[in-house]
N, C-alpha and C positions, 0 to 999 in steps of 0.2 A: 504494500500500500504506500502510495506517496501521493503529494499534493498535484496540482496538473504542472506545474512549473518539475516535476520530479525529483522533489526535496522529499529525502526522508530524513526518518529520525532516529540515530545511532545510538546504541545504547552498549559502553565500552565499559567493562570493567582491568582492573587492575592497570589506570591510565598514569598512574605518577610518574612512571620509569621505562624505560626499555620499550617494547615493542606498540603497548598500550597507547605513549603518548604517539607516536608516527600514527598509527592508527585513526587518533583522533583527528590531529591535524590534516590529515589526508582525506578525512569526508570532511571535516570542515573547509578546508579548498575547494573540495569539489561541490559546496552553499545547501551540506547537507548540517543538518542540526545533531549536535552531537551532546548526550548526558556521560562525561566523562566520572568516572568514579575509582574512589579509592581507601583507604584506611587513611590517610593523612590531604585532607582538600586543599590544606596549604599550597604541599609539593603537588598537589594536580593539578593547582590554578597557576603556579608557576613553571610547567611544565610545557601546559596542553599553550596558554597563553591566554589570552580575554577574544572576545567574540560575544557579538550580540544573540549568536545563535550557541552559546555553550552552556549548560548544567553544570557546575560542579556539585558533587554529593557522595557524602560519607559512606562507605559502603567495604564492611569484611564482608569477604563471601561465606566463612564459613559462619557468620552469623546469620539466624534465619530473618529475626525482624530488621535489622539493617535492609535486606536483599526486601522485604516487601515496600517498608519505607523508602527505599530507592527509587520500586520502580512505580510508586504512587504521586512523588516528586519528578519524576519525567514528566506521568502523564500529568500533570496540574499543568504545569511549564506549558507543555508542548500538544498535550490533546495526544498521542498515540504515541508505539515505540516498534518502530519498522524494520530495527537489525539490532539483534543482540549480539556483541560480540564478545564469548566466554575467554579472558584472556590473562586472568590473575594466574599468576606460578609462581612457585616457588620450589626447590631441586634441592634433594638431601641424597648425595651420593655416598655410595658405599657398597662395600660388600653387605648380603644381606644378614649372615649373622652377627655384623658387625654394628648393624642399623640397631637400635633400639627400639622396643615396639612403639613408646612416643614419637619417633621419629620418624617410622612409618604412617602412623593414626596422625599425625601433622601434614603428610605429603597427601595422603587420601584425602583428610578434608580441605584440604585446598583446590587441590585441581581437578577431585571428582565432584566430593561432596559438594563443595561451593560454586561450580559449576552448574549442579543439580538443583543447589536452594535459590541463586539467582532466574534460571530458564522455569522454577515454578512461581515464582512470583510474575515475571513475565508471561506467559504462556496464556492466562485470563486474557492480558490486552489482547495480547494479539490473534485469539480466539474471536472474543466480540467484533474486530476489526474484520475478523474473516482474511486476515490477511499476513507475514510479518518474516523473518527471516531468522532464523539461530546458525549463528557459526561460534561453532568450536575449535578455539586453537588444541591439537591434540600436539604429535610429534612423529618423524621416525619410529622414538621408542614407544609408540602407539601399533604399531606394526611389526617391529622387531626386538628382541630382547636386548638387551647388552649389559655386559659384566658390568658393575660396578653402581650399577642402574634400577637396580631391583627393584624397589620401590617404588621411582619414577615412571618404571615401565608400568609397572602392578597399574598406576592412576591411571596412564596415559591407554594402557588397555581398555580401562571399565569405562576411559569415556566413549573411546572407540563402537564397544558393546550398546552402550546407552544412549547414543545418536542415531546408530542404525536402526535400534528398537523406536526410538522418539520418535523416527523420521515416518514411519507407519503408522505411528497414534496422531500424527497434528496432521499430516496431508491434507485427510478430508476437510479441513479448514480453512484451508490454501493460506496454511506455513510450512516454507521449506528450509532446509535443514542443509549444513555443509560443513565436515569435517575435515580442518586445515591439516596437514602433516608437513611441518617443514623441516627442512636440515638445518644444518648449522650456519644461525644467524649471527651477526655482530650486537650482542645486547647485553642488557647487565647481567643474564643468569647466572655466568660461572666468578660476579664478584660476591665478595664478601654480604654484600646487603642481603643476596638472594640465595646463596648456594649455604648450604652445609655439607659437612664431611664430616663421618663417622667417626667414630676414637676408634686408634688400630685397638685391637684388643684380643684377636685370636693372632696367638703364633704362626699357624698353617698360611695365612692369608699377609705377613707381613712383606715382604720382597713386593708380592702383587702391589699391594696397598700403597709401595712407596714409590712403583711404576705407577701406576693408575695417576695418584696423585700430582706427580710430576708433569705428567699429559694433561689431564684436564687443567690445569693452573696454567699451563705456556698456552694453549687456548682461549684463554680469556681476552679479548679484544682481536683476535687473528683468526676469526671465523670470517667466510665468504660471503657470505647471506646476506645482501643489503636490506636494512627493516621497512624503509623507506619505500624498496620496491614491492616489498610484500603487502603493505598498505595500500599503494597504490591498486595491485591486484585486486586485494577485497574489494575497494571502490568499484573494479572493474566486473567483479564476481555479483556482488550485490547488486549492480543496475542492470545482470540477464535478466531475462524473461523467464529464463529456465536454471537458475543456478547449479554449478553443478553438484551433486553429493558428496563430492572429494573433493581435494585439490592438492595436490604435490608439489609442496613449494621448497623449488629449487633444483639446480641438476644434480647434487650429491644426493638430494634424498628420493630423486628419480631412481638410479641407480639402485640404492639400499632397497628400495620398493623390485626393482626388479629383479635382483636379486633375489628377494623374499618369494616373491610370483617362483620364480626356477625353481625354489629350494621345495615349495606346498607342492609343483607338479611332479617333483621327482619323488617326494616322499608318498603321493598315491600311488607313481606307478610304481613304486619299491613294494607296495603290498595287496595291488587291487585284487590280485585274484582270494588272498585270506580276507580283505577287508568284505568282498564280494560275497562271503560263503555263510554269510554267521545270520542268514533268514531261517527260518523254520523249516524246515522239511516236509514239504508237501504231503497229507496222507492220502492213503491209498482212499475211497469212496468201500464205505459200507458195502459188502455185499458182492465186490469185484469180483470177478472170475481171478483164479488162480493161477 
């Protein structure tokens, strides 16, 4: 749904930092109205910058009345909310016994749970409107595992599961639904604000532990991924007619995708014919001749 001029109205979480605020600024250029949200509205208003057409508002994901309150102050502002964009993270890497279970139950409610408590608070508007958009930033590791990721993958999984389920429950209301998977972007995840890292703690896992961490820290600012241009995209995704259900943002995380495709085709045909046998065994009919 947009107005006949083709302004809609964005509704961005996790805007302070990193990939959020490009976001914003990117449908705000392009004279679309943006409700940028965050846990701190200081650093969002100093962030995203001023506009006649901006929202700022307080907004943890993993809190549920924050996420209703949000998106109840769009609609006062703005009268509807035409794209949700699920974009708050935050990344606690480590080996997984090494992870604490707080610090697992921290990574789920942010990028699933909170995920989940903001697109149900949304979901009303844009029911009534009969019309509206959810995109999910997920990841690579939404699609593929990787060492040291356990966790992050564990989220970036369930949202994966829970968009494809969504995308079947909202259609008939004409809201469609688009889950982002992108590679390695240039953004704050791997600084200190947003990443954690596990305390070594098993022996077996240290050597690993002390490569792993070596790699992910020279990575920090030396990823390929302009945020800029992935922003740009959404603008470009959001104003199809037909948006698409995916979107693979970037040519490394093409790759990793393709990859993943080769790896599911070889591991059917590694077992079709046992995976093929395990239906019931036809009975013979009552009564058959012998």
């Amino acid at each position: 749904m947009t107005d006949k001029t083709g302004k809609q109205v964005w509704f961005i979480t996790g805007a302070s930092r990193g990939m959020g605020v490009d976001f914003a600024k990117a449908a705000l250029a392009a004279g679309h109205a943006v409700v940028a949200s965050g846990r701190d509205t200081d650093a969002v208003a100093k962030a995203v910058g001023e506009s006649d057409d901006l929202l700022v508002v307080r907004l943890d994901v993993t809190n549920r009345a924050d996420a209703v309150a949000a998106a109840r102050a769009a609609v006062d502002r703005f009268g509807r909310i035409d794209v949700l964009v699920n974009n708050a993270g935050n990344f606690f890497a480590g080996y997984f016994e090494e992870l604490t279970p707080e610090q697992v139950d921290r990574q789920l409610a942010t990028l699933l749970i909170g995920a989940m408590n903001v697109t149900r608070a949304v979901l009303p508007v844009m029911r009534k409107q009969r019309s509206g958009h959810v995109i999910s930033i997920s990841s690579t590791a939404g699609l593929v595992g990787f060492a040291f990721c356990s966790a992050y993958a564990a989220a970036k999984f369930g949202v994966e599961g829970w968009m494809d389920a969504l995308q079947q429950e909202v259609a008939p209301f004409g809201i469609t639904t688009t889950i982002v998977n992108p590679g390695f972007f240039r953004t704050e995840l791997l600084e200190p604000a947003s990443v954690t890292y596990a305390e070594p703690s098993v022996e077996d896992y240290a050597d690993r532990t002390a490569d792993q961490l070596k790699w992910w820290q020279a990575q920090s600012g030396q990823q390929g991924g302009d945020p800029a241009k992935l922003a740009q995209a959404l603008v470009t995704i959001a104003s199809a007619a037909q948006p698409p259900r995916r979107f693979i943002a970037g040519a490394d995380a093409i790759a990793t995708v393709e990859q993943k495709v080769a790896d599911l085709r070889a591991q059917i045909e590694a077992y079709r014919d046992l995976s093929s046998s395990l239906a019931f065994d036809e009975l013979e009919p009552a009564g058959s001749a012998r």
